[in-house]
C-alpha positions, 0 to 999 in steps of 0.5 A: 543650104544654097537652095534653101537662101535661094528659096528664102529670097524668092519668097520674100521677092514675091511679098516685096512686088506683093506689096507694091501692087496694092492699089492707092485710093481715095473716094471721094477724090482729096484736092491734087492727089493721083489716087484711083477714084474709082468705087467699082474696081476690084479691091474697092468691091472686095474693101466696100462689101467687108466693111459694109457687113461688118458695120452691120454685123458690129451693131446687131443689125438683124433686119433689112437695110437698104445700101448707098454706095459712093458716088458714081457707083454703077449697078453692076457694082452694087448688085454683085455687092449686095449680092456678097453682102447677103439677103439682108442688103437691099439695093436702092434700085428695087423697086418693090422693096422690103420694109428696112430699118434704115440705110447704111451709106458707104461715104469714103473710102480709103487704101493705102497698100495693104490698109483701108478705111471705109467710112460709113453711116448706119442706123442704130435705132429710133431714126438715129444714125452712127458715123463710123470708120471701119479698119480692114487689113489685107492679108497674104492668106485671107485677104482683106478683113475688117478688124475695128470700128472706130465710132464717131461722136458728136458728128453730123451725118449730112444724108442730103445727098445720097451716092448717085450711080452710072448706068452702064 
């Protein structure tokens, strides 16, 4: 029985310092927070490509499109993204580039322990674009996962200025 109690609370040690080490950010930066800014940290790679895919996949997306990350995004970051995204990113550094049908534009991101927001632009057709908001969970077996979008009516999408990167 002791063993048993000693287990269950070593258990629940482990998720509780789980917990606590999630990552707390903010892209762009929000006025006088002490969140991470930074768009090439680990989660915010593993946060950027699920809800890059999923904004595609949930709209039916089938064809090429070219991805913009957040500002100050280096290649490297980009490239092992579009790289988990699949064939079907195209970056916008390449220089012979495939025909696409438009460009996804990771705007902002947000995580808050164990949930994220990703905000996106995507294409819907006829020179349209769709400002929407993925939701993902991080949980202990799978990860994160995108599991809603959250579409945006009647919003602006300024495209003026596109996500600029480092070069490393």
């Amino acid at each position: 029985m002791t063993q048993k109690i000693t287990t269950v609370v070593a258990l629940a040690i482990i998720c509780l310092l789980a917990l606590g080490c999630q990552p707390y950010v903010n892209i762009p930066p929000q006025e006088k927070d002490t969140a991470s800014h930074n768009p090439n940290g680990k989660t915010v790679r593993t946060v950027l490509t699920k809800a890059v895919r999923y904004a595609i996949d949930e709209a039916g997306i089938t064809e090429p499109v070219q991805v913009m990350l957040p500002a100050n995004t280096e290649k490297l970051t980009y490239a092992q993204i579009l790289n988990a995204i699949g064939d079907q990113a195209v970056s916008p550094f390449e220089e012979d580039v495939p025909s696409v049908v438009g460009i996804v534009f990771a705007k902002g991101v947000r995580i808050r322990g164990t949930q994220a927001e990703v905000d996106i632009a995507r294409p819907v057709g006829n020179g349209v674009d769709q400002l929407i908001t993925v939701y993902l969970d991080w949980r202990p077996l799978n990860g994160w996962e995108a599991f809603r979008v959250h579409v945006w009516r009647g919003v602006s999408i300024d495209e003026s200025q596109p996500g600029e990167y480092i070069e490393e």
